[in-house]
C-alpha positions as CSV (number, residue, x, y, z in Angstrom):
1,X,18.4,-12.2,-9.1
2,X,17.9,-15.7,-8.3
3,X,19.8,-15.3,-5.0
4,X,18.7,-19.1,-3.8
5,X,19.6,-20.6,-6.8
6,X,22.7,-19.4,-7.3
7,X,23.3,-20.0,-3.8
8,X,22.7,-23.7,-3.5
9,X,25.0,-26.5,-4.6
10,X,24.6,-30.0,-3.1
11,X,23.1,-31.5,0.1
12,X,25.8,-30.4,2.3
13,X,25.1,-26.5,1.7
14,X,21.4,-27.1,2.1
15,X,21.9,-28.9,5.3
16,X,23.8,-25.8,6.7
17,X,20.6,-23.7,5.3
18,X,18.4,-25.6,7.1
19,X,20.9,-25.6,10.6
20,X,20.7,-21.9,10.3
21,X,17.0,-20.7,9.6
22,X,16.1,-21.1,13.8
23,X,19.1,-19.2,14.2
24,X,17.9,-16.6,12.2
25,X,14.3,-16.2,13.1
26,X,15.5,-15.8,16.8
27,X,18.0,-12.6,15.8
28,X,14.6,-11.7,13.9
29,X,12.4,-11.7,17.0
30,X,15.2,-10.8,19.5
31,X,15.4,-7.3,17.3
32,X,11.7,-6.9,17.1
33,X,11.2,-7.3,20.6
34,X,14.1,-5.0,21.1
35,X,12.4,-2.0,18.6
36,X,9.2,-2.9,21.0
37,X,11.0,-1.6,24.0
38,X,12.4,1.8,22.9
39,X,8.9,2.7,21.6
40,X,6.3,2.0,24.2
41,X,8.6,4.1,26.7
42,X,8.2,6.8,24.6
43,X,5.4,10.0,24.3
44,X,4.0,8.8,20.9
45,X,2.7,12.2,19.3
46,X,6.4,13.6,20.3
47,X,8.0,10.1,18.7
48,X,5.9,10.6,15.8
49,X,7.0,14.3,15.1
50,X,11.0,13.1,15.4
51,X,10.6,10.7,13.4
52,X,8.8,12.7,10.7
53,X,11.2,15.7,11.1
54,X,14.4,13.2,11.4
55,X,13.1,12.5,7.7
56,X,12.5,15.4,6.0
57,X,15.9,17.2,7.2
58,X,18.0,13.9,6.1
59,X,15.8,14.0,2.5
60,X,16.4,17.6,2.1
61,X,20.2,17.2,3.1
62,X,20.7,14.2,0.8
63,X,18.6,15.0,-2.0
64,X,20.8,17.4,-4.5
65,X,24.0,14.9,-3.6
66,X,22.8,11.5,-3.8
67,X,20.0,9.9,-5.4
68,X,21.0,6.5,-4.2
69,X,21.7,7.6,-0.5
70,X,17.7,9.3,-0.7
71,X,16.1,6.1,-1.6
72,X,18.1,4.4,1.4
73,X,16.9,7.1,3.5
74,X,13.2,7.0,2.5
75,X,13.5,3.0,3.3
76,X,15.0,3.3,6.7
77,X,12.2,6.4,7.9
78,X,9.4,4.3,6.8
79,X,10.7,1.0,8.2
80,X,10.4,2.9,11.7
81,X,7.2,4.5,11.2
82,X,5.8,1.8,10.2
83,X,7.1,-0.1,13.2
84,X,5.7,2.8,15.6
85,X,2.0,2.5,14.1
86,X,2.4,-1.5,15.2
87,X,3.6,-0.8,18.7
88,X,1.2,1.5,19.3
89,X,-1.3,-0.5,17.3
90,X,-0.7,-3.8,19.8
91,X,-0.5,-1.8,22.8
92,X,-2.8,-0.4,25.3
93,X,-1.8,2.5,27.8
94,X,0.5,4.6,26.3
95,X,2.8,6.4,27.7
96,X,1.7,10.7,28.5
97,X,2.7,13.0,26.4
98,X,4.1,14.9,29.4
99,X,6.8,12.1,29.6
100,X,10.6,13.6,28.8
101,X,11.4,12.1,25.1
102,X,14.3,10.3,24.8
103,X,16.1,11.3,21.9
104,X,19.5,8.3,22.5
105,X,16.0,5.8,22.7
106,X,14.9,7.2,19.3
107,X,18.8,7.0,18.1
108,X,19.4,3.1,18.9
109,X,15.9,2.7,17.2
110,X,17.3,3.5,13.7
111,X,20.4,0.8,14.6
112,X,18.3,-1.7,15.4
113,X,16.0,-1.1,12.7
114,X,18.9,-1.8,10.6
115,X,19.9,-5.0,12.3
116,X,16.5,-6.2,11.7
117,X,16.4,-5.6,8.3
118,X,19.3,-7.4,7.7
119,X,18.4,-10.4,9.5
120,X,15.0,-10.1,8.2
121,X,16.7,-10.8,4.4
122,X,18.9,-13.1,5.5
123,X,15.9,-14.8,6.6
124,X,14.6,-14.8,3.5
125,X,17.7,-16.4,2.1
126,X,18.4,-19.0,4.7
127,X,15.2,-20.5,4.6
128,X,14.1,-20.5,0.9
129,X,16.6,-22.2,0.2
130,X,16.7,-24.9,3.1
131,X,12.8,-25.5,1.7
132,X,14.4,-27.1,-1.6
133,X,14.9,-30.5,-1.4
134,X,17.8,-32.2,-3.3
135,X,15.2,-33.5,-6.0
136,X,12.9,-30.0,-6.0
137,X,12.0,-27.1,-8.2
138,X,14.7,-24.2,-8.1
139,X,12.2,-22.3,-10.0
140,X,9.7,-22.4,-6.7
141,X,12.5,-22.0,-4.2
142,X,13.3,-18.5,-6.2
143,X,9.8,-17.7,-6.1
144,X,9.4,-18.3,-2.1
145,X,12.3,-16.3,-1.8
146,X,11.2,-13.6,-3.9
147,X,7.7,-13.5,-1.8
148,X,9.3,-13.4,0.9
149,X,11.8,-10.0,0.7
150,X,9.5,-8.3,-1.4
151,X,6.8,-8.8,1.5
152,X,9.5,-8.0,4.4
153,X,11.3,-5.1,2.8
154,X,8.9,-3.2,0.4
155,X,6.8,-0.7,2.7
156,X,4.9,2.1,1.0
157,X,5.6,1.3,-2.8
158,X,3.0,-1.7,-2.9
159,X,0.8,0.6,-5.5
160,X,2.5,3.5,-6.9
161,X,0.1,7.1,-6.8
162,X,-2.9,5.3,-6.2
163,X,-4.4,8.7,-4.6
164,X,-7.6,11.0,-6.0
165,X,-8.2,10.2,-9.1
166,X,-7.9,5.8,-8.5
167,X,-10.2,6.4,-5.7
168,X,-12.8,8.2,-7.1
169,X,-12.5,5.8,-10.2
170,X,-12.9,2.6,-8.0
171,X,-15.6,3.8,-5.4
172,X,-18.3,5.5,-7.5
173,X,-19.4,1.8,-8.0
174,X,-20.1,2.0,-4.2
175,X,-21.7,5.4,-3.6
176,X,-24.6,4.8,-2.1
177,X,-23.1,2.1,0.5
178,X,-20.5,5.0,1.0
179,X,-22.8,7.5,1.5
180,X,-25.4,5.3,4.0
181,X,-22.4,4.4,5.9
182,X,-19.9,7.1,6.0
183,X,-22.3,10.0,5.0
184,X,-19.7,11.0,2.4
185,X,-20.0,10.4,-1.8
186,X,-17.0,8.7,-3.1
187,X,-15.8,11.9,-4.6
188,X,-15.0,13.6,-1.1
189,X,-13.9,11.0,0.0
190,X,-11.0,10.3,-2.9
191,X,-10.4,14.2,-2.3
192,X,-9.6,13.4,1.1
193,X,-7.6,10.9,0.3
194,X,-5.7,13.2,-2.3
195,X,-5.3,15.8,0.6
196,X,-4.1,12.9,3.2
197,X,-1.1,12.6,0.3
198,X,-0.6,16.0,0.1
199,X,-0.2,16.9,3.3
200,X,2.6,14.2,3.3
201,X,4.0,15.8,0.3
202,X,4.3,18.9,1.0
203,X,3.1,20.3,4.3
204,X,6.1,19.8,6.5
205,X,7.4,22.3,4.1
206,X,4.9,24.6,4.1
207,X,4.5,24.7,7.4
208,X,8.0,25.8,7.9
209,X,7.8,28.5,5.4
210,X,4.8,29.9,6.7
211,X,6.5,29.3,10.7
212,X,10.2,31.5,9.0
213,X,7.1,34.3,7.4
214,X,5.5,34.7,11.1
215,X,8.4,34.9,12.7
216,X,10.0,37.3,9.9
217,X,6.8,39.4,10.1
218,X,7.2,39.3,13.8
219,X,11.0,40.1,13.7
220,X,10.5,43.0,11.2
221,X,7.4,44.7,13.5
222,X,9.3,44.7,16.8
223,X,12.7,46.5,14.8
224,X,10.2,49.1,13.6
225,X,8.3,49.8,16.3
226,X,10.5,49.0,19.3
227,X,8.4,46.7,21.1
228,X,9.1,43.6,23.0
229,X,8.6,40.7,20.5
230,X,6.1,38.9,22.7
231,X,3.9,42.4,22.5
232,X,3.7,42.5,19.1
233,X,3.3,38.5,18.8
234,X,-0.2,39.3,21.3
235,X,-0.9,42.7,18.9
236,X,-1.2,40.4,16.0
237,X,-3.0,38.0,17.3
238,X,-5.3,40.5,18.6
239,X,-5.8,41.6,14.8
240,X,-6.1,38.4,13.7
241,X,-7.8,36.1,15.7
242,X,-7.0,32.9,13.9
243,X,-3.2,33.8,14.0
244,X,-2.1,32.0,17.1
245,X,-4.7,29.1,16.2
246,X,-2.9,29.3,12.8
247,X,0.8,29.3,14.1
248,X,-0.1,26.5,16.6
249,X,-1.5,24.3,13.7
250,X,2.3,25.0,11.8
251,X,4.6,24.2,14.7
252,X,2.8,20.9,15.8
253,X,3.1,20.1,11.9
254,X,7.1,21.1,12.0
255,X,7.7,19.2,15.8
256,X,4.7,17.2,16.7
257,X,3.9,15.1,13.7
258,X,0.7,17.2,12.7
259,X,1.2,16.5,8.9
260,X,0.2,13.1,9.7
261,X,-2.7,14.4,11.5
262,X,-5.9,12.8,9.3
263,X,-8.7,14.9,12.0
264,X,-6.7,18.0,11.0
265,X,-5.4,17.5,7.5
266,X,-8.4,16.1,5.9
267,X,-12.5,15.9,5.9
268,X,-13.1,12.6,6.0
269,X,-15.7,11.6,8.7
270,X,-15.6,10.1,12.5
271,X,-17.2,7.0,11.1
272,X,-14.6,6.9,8.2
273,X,-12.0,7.7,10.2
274,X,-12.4,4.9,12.8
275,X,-12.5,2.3,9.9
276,X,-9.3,3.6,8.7
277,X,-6.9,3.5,12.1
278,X,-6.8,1.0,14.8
279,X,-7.6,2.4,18.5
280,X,-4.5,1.7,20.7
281,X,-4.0,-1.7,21.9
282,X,-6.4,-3.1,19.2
283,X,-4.2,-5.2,17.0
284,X,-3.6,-8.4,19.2
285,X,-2.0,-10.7,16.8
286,X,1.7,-8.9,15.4
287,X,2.9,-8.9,19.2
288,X,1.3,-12.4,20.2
289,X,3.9,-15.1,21.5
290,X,5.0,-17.6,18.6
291,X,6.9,-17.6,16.0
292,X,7.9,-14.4,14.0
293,X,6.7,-12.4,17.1
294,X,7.1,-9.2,16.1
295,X,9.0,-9.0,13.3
296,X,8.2,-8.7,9.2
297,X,7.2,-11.9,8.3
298,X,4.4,-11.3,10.0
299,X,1.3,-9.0,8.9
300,X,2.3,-5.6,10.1
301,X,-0.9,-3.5,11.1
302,X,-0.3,-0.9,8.6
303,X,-0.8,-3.1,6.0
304,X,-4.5,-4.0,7.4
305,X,-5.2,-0.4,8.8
306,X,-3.2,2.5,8.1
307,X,-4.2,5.1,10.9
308,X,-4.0,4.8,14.8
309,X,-6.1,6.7,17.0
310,X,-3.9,8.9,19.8
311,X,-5.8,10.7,22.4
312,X,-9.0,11.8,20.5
313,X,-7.3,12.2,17.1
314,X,-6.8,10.5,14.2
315,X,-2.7,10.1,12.4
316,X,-1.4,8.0,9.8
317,X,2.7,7.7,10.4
318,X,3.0,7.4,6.8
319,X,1.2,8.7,4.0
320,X,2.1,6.2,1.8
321,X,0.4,3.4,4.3
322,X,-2.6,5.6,3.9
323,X,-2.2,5.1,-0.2
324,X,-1.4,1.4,0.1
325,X,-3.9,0.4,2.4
326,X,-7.4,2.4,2.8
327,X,-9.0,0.8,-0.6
328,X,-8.6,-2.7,1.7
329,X,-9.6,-0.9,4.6
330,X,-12.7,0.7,3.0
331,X,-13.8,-2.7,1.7
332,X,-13.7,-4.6,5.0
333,X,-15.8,-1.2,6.7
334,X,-18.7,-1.2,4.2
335,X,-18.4,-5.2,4.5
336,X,-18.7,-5.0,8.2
337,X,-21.2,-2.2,8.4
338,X,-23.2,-3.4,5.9
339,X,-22.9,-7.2,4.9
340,X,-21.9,-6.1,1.4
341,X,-19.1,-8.3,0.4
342,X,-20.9,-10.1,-2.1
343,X,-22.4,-6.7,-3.7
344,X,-18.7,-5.3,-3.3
345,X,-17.5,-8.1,-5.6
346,X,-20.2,-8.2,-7.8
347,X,-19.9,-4.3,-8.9
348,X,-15.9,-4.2,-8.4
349,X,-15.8,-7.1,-11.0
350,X,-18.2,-5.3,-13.5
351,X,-15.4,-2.2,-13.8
352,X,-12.4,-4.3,-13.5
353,X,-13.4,-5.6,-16.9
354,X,-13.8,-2.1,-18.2
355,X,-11.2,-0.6,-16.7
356,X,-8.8,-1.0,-19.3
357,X,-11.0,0.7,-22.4
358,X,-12.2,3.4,-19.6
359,X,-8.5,4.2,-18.9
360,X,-7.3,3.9,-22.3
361,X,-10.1,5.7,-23.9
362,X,-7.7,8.5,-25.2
363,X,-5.7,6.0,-27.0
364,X,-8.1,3.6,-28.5
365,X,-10.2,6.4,-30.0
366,X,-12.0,4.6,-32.7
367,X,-11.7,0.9,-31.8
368,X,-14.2,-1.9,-31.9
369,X,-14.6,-3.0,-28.2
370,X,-16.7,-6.5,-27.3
371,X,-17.2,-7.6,-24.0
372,X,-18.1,-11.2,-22.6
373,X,-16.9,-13.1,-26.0
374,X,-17.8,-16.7,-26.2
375,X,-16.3,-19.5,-28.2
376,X,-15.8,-23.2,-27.9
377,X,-13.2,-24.3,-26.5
378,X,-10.7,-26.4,-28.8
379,X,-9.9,-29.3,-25.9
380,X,-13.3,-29.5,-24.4
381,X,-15.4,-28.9,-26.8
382,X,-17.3,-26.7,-24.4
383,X,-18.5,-22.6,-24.3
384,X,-16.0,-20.6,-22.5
385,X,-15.5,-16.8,-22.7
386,X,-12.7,-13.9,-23.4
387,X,-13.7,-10.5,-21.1
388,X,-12.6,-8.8,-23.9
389,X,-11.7,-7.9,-27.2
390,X,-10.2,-5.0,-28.6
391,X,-10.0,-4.0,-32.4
392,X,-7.7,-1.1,-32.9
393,X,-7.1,-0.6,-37.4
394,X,-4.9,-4.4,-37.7
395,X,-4.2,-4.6,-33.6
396,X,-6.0,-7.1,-31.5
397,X,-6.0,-6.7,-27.7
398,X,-6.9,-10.0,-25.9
399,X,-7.6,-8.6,-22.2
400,X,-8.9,-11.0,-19.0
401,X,-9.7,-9.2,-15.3
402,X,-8.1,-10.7,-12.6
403,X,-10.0,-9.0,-9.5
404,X,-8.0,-10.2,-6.7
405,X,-5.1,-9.1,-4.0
406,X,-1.9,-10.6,-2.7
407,X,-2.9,-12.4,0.8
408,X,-2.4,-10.8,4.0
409,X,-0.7,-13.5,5.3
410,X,2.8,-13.8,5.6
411,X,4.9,-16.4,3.1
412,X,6.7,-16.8,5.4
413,X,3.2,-18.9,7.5
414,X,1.1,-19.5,4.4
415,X,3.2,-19.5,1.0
416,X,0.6,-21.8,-0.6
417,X,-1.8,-18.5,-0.7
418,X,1.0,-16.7,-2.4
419,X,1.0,-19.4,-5.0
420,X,-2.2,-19.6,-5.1
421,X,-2.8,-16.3,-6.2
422,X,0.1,-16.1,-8.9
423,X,-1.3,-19.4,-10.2
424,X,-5.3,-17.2,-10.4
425,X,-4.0,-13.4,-11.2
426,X,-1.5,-14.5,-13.8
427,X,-1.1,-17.2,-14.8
428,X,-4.6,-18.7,-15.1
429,X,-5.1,-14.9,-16.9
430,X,-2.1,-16.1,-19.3
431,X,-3.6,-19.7,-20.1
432,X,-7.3,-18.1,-20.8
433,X,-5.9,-15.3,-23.5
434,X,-3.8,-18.0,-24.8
435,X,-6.8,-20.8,-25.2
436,X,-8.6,-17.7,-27.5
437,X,-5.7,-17.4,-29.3
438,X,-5.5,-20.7,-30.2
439,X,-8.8,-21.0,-31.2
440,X,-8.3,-17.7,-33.1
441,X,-5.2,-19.7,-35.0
442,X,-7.0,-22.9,-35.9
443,X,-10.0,-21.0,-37.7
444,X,-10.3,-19.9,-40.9
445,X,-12.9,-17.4,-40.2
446,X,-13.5,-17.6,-36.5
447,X,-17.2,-17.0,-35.2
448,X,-17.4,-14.6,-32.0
449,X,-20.1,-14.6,-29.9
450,X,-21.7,-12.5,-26.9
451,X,-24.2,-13.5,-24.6
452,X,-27.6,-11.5,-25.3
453,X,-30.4,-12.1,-23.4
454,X,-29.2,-15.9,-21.9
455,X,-28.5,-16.7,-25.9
456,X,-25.4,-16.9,-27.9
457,X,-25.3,-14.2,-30.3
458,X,-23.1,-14.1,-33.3
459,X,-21.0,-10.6,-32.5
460,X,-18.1,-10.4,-35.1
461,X,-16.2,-13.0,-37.1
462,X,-12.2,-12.1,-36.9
463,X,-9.8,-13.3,-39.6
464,X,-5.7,-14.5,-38.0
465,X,-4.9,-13.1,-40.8
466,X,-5.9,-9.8,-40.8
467,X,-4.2,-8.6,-37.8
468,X,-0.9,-7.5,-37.8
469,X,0.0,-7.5,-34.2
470,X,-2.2,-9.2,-31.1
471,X,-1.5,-8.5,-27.6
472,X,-2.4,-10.9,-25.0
473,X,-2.9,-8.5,-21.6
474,X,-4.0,-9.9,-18.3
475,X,-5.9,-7.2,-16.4
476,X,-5.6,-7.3,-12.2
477,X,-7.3,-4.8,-10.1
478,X,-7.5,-5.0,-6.2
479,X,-10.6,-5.9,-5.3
């Protein structure tokens, strides 16, 4: 969709572009300041469970008659509890939990959600295109625009299932910085993770099942034994002494936002924990004054930190943020904790470039496999290397690992990062598989070579000719 493109036509429409982005970044931060005001009012945990329930009635009610209408749905709950985690996130005292929710607050927050999101992509429009001068690129202005609504309107879908078994695949590298730090080994903590997820999956509805079996149980006691309902509520409690514990744990997950509860809902540790969610108040830059106060284009917290501390416990308003985000959030702990970055990049780079054999093992049962191939470049004359090679029967797989990540800056502030990275992560990726294949095609018996012991030794020789098929594949990991 090349929406600013298609769009433009002649000075005189790009002049009333231009006339019109100020215009639209003031609706932008008018509206966030706006969603601002009907959530710091409110009692957060008792915000947080609306919101949360709000989502899984409308997804239950929508799902068996529109697909469509569910996806719209899923955008618009995540949009505002995303935007609840950065309130609470930049601010610093909440409101008690003993203050009377608002529910017509929480109502107009969903309006003007929408409001923002519209103006938000308009945004995105307006000033892409104003950005292209009459003798410019079109190519780049799509791209700017591109950046820009896929950073402001995709929430929660950055990296799809990245739970238990990605974790455990991309922190066993780290173990023992995992374990010094956090007193956990990588695989309890990727099962934490996995359990973070599934509590988002599926506990609001097991919660209310086992809430309708209590009260059944309950209901089905009293008719046969003709007590009050609140003495056999305290007789089986007195039986079981972990049933009111037990019944309290499922109502705050039905009303009070307890799925989202990471103290309750998982084992990962204080230490771990803290890395993972920002204490109220902490996050001082999405709410500063300037421009974009507030609103998309800016880094929203979740995206740095997906938890938030709330009285002495731990919550994550979206699962999904917890998915997206506690890889980066991880990193920057042990980094912090630890000065490890450089050892962090070191052995995240070393299983990048075997990832894709590692992942693929299954399906390339049987195939040659050589890492760090050298050859001389046909323009410079000069040794240069391939990660890898891959030799499957008359297939050739030419892979190079990227390890990078999209920067947390906005586009909207710093497109030149966002460039910058497409330029190192693919296309730089593209250009290197391509420079082997040329060699490859200008050979009549090409010479491979690895690097053994500091010296150039001849690996395999590799024939054009004799492959069939050759697939160029750049390889990015986040790292």
């Amino acid at each position: 969709m090349n929406c600013s493109s298609e769009l433009i036509d002649g000075d005189a429409l790009r002049a009333q572009f231009i006339a019109s982005v100020g215009k639209h970044r003031e609706q932008m931060e008018a509206l966030a300041l706006r969603v601002r005001d009907l959530i710091i009012p409110q009692p957060p945990i008792q915000l947080l469970g609306y919101l949360l329930a709000q989502f899984h009635v409308a997804c239950i009610s929508n799902s068996d008659e529109n697909r469509r209408l569910e996806k719209g749905v899923l955008q618009k709950f995540q949009l505002a509890l995303e935007y609840a985690h950065a309130v609470w996130s930049c601010h610093s005292p909440l409101v008690d939990e003993t203050t009377q929710f608002d529910e017509s607050m929480a109502s107009e927050l969903f309006d003007v959600l929408d409001g923002l999101a519209a103006a938000t992509f308009t945004y995105c429009l307006a000033s892409s295109a104003a950005n292209l001068a009459p003798e410019g690129n079109r190519q780049s202005a799509d791209t700017e625009f591109h950046a820009k609504s896929a950073w402001s309107l995709i929430r929660g879908h950055r990296y799809q299932v990245l739970e238990g078994e990605f974790f455990k695949y991309v922190l066993e590298p780290h173990a023992d910085a995992l374990r010094q730090v956090y007193g956990m080994e990588f695989d309890a903590i990727a099962d934490g993770i996995q359990k973070i997820a599934d509590a988002f999956r599926a506990g609001f509805a097991n919660a209310a099942e086992q809430l309708f079996e209590r009260m059944e149980q309950a209901y089905t006691l009293a008719g046969s034994t003709s007590e009050a309902l609140g003495t056999v509520i305290a007789n089986l409690e007195h039986l079981e002494p972990s049933h009111a514990d037990e019944l309290t744990g499922y109502i705050q997950d039905v009303f009070f936002g307890g799925i989202s509860n990471l103290s309750r809902h998982s084992t990962l540790t204080e230490p771990l924990l803290e890395d993972l969610s920002y204490q109220r108040g902490e996050n001082v830059k999405f709410y500063a004054e300037g421009e974009y106060i507030g609103t998309p284009m800016r880094t929203l917290p979740a995206r740095e930190k997906p938890g938030i501390k709330l009285g002495d416990q731990f919550y994550a308003t979206d699962g999904q943020f917890i998915r997206d985000s506690a890889y980066r959030a991880i990193q920057w702990g042990l980094w912090k904790r630890l000065n490890y970055r450089d050892e962090w990049l070191r052995r995240q780079a070393k299983i990048v470039e075997q990832a894709y054999p590692t992942i693929f093992a299954a399906q390339l049962k049987g195939a040659r496999t050589y890492n760090g191939v050298y050859f001389r470049d046909l323009q410079t004359g000069n040794w240069v290397e391939t990660d890898l090679l891959i030799v499957l029967e008359d297939v050739l797989l030419v892979i190079e690992a990227k390890a990078g990540a999209l920067p947390m800056q906005s586009p909207a502030t710093n497109f030149a990062s966002h460039e910058r990275i497409i330029q190192e992560l693919i296309v730089k990726a593209y250009n290197q598989c391509r420079r082997f294949l040329e060699y490859l095609a200008s050979q009549s018996e090409s010479h491979i070579f690895g690097l053994i012991n500091g010296e150039y030794i001849e690996i395999t020789r590799l024939r054009r000719a004799a492959f069939r098929r050759i697939f160029p594949i750049g390889l990015t990991a986040r790292c």
